[in-house]
Backbone as CSV, one residue per row, in Angstrom:
resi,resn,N_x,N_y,N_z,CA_x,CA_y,CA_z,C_x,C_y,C_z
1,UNK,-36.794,-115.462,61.276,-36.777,-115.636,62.702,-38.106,-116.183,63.225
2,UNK,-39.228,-115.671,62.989,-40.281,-116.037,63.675,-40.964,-117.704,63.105
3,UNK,-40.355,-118.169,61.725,-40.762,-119.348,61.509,-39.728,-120.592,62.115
4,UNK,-38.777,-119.833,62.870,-37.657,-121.006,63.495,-38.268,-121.934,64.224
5,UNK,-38.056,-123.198,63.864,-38.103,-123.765,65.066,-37.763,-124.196,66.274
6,UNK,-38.640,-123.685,67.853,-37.887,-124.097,69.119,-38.809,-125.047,69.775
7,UNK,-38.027,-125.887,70.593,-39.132,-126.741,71.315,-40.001,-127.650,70.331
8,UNK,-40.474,-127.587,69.247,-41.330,-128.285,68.549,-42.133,-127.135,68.454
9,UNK,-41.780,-126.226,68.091,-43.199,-125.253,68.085,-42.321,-124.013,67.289
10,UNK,-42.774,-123.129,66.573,-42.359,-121.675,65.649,-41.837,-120.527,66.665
11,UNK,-41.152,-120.073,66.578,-40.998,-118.684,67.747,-42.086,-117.955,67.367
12,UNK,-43.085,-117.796,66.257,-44.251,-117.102,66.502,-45.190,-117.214,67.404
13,UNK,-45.512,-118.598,67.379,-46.411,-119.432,67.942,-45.925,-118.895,69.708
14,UNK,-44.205,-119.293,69.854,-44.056,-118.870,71.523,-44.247,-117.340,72.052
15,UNK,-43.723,-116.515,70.985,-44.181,-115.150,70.767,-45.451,-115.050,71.411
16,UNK,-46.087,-115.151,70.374,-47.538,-114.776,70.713,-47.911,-115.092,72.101
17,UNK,-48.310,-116.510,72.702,-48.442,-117.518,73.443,-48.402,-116.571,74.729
18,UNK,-46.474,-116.160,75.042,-45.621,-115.405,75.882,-46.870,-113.782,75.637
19,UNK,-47.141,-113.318,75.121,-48.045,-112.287,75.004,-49.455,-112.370,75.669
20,UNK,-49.959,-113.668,74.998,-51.244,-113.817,75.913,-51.320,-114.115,77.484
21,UNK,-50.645,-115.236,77.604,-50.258,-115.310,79.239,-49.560,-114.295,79.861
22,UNK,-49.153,-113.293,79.063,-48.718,-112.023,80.124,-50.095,-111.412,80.546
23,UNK,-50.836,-110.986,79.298,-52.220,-110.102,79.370,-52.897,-111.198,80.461
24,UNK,-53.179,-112.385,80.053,-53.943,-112.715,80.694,-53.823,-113.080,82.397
25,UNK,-52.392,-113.540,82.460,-52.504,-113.669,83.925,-52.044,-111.746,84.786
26,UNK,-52.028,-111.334,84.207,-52.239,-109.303,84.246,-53.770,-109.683,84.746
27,UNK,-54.305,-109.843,84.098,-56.207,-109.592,84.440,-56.535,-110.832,85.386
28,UNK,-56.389,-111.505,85.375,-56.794,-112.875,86.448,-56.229,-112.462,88.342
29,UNK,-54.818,-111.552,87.860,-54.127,-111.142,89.358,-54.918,-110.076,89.090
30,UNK,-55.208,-108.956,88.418,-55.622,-107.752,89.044,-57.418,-107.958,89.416
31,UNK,-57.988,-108.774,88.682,-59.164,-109.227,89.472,-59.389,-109.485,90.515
32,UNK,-58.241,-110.274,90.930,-58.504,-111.130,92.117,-58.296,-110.218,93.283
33,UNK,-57.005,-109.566,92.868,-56.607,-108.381,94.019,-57.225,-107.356,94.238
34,UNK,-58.415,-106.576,92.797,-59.195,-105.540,92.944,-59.960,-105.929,94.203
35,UNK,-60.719,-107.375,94.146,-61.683,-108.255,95.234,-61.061,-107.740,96.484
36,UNK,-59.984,-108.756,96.831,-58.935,-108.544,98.069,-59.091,-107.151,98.679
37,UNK,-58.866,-106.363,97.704,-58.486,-104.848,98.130,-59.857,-103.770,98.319
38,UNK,-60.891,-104.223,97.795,-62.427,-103.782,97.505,-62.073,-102.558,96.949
39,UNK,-60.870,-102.128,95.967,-60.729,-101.247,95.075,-59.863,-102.104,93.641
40,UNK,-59.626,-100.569,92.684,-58.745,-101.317,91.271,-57.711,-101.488,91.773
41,UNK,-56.971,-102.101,91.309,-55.644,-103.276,91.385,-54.752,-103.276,90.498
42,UNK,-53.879,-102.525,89.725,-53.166,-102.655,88.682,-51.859,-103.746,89.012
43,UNK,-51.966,-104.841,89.090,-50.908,-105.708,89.374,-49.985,-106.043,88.533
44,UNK,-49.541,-105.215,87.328,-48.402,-105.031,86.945,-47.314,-104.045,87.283
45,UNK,-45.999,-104.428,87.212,-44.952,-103.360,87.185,-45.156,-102.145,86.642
46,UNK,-45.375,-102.160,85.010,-46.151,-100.910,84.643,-47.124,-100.655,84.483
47,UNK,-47.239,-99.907,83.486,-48.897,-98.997,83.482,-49.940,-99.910,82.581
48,UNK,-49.457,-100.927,81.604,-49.987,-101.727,80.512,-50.266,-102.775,81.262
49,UNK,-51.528,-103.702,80.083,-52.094,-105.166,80.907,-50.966,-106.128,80.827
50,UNK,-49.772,-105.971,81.269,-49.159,-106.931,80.987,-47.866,-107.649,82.500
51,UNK,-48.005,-108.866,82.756,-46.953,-109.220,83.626,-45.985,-110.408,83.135
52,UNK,-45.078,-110.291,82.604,-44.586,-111.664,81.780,-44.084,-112.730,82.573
53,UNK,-44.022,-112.298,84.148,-43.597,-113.584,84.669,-44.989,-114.769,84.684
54,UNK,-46.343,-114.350,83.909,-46.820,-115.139,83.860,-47.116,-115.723,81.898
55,UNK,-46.253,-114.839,81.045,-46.066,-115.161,79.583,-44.386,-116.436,80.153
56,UNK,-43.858,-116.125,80.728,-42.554,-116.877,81.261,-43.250,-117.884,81.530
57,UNK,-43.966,-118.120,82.012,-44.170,-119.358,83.334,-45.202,-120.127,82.472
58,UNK,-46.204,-119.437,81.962,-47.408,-119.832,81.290,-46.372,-121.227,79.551
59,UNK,-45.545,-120.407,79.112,-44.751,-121.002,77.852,-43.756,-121.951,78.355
60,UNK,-43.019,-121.012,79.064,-42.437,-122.476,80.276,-43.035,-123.631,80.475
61,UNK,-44.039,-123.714,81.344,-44.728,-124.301,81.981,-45.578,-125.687,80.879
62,UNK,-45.624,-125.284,79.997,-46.433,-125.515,79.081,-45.276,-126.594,78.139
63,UNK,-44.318,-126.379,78.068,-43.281,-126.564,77.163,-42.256,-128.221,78.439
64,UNK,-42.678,-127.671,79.582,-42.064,-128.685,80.396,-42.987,-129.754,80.728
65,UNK,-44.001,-129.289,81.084,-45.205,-130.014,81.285,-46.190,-130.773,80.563
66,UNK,-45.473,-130.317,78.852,-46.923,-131.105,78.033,-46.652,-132.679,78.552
67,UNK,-45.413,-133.117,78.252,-45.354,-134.433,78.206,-45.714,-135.102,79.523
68,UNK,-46.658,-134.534,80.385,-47.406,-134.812,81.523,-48.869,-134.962,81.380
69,UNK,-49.143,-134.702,80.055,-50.541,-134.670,80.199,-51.519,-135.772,79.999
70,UNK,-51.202,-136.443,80.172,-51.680,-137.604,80.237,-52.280,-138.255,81.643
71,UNK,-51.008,-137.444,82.685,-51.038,-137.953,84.081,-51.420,-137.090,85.037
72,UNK,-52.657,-136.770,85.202,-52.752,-135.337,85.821,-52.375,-135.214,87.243
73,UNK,-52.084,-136.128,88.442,-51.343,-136.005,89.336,-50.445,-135.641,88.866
74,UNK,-49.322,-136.386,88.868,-47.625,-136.012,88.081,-48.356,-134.196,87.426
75,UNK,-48.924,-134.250,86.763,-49.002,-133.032,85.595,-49.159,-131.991,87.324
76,UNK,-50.444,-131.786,87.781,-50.810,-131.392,89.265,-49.530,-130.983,90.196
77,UNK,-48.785,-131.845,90.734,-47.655,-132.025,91.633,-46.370,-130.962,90.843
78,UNK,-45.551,-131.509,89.824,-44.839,-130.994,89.111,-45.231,-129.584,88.894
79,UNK,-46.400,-129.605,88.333,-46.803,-127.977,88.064,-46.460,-127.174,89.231
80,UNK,-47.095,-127.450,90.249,-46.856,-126.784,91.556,-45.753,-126.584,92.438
81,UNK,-44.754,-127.674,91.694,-43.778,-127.105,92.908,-42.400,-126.812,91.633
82,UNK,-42.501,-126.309,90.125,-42.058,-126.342,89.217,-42.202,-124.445,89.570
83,UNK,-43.569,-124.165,89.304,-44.068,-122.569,89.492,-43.745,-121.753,90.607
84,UNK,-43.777,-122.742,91.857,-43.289,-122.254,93.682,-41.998,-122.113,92.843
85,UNK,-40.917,-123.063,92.052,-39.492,-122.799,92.344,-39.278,-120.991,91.337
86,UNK,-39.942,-120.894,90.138,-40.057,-120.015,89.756,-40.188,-119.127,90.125
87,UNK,-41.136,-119.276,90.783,-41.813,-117.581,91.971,-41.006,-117.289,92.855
88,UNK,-40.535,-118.632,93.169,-39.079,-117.810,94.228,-38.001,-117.667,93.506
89,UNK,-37.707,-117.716,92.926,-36.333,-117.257,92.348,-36.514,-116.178,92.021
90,UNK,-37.777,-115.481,90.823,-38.191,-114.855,90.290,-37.984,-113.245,91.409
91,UNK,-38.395,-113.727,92.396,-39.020,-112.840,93.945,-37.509,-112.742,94.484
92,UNK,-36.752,-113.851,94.424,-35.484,-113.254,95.286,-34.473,-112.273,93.767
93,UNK,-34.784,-112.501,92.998,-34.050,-111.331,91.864,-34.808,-110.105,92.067
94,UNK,-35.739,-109.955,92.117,-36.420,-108.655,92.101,-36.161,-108.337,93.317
95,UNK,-36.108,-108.630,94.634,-34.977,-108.076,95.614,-33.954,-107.948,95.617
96,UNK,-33.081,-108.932,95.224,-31.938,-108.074,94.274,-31.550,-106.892,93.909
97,UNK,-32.031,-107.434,92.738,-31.944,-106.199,91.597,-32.931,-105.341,91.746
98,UNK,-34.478,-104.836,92.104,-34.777,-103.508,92.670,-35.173,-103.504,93.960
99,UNK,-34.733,-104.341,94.735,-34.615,-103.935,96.654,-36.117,-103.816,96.835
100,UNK,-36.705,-104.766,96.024,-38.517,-104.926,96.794,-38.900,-106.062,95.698
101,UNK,-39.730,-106.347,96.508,-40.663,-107.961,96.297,-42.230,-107.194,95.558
102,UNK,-42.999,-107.236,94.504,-44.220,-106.769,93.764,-45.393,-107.658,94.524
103,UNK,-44.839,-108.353,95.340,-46.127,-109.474,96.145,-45.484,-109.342,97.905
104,UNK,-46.036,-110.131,98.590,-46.317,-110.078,99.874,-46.956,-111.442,100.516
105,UNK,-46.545,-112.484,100.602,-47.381,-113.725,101.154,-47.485,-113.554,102.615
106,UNK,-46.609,-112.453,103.440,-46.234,-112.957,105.122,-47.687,-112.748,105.566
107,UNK,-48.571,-112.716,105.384,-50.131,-112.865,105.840,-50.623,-113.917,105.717
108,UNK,-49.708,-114.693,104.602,-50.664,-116.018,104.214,-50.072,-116.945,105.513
109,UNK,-50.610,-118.091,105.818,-50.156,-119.559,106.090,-48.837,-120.665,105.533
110,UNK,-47.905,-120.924,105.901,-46.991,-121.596,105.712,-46.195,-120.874,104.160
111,UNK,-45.932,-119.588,104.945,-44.785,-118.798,103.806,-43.745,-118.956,103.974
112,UNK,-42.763,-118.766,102.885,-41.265,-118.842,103.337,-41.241,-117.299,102.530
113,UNK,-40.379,-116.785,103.915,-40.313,-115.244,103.929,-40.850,-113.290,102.707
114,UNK,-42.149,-114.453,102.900,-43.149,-113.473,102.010,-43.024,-113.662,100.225
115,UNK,-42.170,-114.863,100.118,-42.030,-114.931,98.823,-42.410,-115.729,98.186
116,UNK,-42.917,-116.941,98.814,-44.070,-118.272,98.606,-44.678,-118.686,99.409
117,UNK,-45.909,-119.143,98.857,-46.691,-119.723,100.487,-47.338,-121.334,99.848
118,UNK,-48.076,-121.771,100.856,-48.897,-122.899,100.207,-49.897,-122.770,99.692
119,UNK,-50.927,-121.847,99.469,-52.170,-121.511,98.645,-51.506,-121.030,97.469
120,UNK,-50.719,-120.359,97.486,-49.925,-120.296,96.215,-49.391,-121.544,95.464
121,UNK,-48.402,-122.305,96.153,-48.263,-123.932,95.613,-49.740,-124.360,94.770
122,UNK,-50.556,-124.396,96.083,-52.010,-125.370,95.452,-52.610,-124.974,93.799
123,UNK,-52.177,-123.442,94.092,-53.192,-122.569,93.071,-52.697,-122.719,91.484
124,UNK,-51.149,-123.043,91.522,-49.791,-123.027,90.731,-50.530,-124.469,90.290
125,UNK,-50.437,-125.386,91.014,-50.695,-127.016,90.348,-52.312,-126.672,89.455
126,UNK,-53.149,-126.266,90.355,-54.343,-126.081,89.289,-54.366,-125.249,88.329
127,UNK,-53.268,-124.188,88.126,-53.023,-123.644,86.521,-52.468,-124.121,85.741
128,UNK,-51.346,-125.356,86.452,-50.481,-126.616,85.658,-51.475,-127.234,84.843
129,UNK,-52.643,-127.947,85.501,-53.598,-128.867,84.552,-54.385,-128.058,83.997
130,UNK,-55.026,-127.142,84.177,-55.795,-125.910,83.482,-55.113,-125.535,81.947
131,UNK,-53.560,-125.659,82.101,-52.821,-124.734,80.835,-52.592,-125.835,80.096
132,UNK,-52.126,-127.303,80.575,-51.818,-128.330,79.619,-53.177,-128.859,79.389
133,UNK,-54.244,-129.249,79.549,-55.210,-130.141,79.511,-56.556,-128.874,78.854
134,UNK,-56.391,-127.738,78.902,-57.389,-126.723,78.258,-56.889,-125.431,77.277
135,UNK,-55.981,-124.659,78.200,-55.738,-123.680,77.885,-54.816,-123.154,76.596
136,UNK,-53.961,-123.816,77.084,-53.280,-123.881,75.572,-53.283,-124.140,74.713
137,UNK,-54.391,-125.451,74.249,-54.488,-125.604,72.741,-55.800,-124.385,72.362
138,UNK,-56.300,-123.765,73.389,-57.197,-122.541,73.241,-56.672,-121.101,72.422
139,UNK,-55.737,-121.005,73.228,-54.388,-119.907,72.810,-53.973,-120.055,71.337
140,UNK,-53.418,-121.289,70.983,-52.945,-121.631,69.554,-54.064,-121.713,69.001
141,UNK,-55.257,-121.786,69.158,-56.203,-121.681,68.062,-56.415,-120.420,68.335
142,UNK,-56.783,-119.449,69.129,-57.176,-117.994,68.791,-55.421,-117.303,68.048
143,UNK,-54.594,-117.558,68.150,-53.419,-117.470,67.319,-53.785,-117.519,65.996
144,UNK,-54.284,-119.124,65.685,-54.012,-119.255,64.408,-55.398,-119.021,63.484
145,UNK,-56.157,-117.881,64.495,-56.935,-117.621,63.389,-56.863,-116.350,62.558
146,UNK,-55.858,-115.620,62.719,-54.734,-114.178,62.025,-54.042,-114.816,61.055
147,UNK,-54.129,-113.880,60.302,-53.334,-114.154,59.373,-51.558,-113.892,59.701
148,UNK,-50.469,-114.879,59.198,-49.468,-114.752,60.247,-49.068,-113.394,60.094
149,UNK,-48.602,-112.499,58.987,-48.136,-111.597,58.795,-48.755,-110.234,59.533
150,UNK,-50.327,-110.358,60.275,-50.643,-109.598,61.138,-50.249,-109.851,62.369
151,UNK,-50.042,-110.952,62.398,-49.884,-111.271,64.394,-48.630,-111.196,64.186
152,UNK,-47.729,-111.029,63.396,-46.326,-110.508,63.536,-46.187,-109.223,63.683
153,UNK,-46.840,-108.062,63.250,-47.124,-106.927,63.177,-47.576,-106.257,64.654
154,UNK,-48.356,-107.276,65.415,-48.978,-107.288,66.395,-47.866,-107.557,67.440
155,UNK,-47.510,-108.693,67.215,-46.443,-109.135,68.441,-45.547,-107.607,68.304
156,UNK,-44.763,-106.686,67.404,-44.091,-105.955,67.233,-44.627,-105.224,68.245
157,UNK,-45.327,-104.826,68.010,-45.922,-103.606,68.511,-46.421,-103.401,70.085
158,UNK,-47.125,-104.616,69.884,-47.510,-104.806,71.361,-45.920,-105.232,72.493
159,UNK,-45.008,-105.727,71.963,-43.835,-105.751,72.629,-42.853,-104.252,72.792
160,UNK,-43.244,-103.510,71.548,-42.428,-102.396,71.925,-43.350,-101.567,72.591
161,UNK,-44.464,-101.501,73.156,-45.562,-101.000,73.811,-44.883,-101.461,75.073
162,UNK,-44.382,-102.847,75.249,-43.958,-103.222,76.590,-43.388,-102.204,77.061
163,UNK,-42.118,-102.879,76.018,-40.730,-102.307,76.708,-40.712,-100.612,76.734
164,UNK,-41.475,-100.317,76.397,-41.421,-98.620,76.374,-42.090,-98.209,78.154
165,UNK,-43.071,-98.946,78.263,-43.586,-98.217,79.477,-42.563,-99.544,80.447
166,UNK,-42.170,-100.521,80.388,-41.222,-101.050,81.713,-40.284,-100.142,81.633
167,UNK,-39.307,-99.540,80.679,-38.244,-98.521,80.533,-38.649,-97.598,81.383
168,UNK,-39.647,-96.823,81.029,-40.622,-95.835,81.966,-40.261,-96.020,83.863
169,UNK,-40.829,-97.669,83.837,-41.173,-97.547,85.167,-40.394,-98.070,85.818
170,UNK,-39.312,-98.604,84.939,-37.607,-99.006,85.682,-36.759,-97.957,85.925
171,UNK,-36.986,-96.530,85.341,-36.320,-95.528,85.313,-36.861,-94.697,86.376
172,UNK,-38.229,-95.019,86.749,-38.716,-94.085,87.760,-38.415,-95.269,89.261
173,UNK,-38.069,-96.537,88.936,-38.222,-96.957,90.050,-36.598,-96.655,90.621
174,UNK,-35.655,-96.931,89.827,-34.112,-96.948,89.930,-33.988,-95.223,90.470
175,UNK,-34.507,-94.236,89.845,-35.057,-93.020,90.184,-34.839,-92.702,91.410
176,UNK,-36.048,-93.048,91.936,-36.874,-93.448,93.196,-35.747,-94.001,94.652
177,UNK,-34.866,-95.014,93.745,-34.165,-95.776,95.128,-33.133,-94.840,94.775
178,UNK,-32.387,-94.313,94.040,-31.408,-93.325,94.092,-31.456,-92.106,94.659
179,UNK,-32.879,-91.626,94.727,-33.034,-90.490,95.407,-32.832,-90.735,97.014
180,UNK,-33.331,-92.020,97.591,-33.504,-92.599,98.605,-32.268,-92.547,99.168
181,UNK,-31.436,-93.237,98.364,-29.703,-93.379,98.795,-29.225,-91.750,98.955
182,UNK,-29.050,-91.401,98.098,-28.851,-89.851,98.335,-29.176,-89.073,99.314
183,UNK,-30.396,-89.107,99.669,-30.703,-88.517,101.545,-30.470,-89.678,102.194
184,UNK,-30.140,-90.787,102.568,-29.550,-90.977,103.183,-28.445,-91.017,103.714
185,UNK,-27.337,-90.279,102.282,-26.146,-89.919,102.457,-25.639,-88.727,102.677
186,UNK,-26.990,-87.457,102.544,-26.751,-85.837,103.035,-27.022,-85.923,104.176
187,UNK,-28.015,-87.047,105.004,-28.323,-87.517,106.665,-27.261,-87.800,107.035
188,UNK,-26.557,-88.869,106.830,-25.107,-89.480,107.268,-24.195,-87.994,107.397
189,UNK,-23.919,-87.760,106.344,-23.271,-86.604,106.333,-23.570,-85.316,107.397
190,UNK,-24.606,-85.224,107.137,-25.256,-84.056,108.451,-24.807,-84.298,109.671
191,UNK,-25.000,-85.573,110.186,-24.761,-86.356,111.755,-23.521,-86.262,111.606
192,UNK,-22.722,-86.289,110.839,-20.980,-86.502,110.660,-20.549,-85.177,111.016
193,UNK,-21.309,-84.049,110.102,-20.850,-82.875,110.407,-20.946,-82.088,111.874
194,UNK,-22.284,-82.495,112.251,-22.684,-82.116,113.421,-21.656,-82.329,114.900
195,UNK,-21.514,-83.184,114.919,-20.511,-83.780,115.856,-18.926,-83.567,115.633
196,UNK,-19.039,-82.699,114.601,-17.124,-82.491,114.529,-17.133,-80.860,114.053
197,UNK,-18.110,-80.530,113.735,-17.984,-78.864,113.404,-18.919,-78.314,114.229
């Protein structure tokens, strides 16, 4: 499995890749937001350094965009409104499916309903040329300096490290809105009773 090839590239290689751009854009948002907030910032879902909608977006991104690199407008433009379409989709599922948004733009300037804004767009195009034109052939070389049979060992582990604490904090969040529903349905009920008994 991990020597298959997808895209032109090993599923190890995307493995991994999808690992670092989680950790790393984990620490780049919780920096920025510790600043924002003039306290710590854990800007992941769970308790670990990890957010994969930026291992998603980062391998994505990377995988749609190489054949841009040549043109760094096109590469610039595309990036940015490639990542906006991501972030919103991304943002209207997680309202969805757990009835809250993990971000907040309605403070920023030219948002569409707290779920993208334009400093976000801008910021998205300069991680577009940042990831094709630097970053990524950075990544595959700190990759390929393990031996593979450890960074397979690694990817294991560090993925079931994920999924153990998102399980955690999907169970406390689903938890959380169920308890919510529930008094709101011994309330309903109360007002129901009140008025007829």
């Amino acid at each position: 499995m991990w020597t298959r090839e997808l895209f032109g590239t090993d599923v190890y290689h995307l493995v991994s890749a999808f690992i670092i751009y989680s950790m790393l854009g984990w620490l780049v948002e919780s920096i920025y937001m510790s600043f924002c907030n003039r306290k710590l910032t854990n800007r992941g879902f769970a308790k670990g350094p990890f957010c994969p909608i930026y291992g998603f977006g980062g391998v994505l991104g990377y995988l749609i965009l190489h054949p841009l690199h040549n043109n760094l407008i096109a590469l610039y433009l595309v990036g940015a409104l490639l990542a906006t379409a991501f972030e919103f989709l991304v943002g209207k599922f997680m309202i969805k499916a757990l009835g809250e948004l993990w971000w907040d733009y309605n403070d920023k300037p030219c948002n569409y309903k707290g779920i993208v804004c334009l400093e976000s767009t801008i910021a998205w195009g300069f991680y577009a040329v940042i990831i094709i034109t630097f970053l990524h052939g950075k990544i595959i070389g700190f990759i390929d300096q393990y031996d593979f049979t450890f960074g397979i060992h690694a990817c294991r582990i560090i993925l079931i490290l994920v999924a153990v604490d998102y399980c955690i904090q999907l169970y406390k969040t689903l938890h959380d809105q169920i308890m919510v529903q529930r008094e709101k349905l011994i309330d309903k009920y109360q007002t129901f009773k009140a008025r007829w008994y």
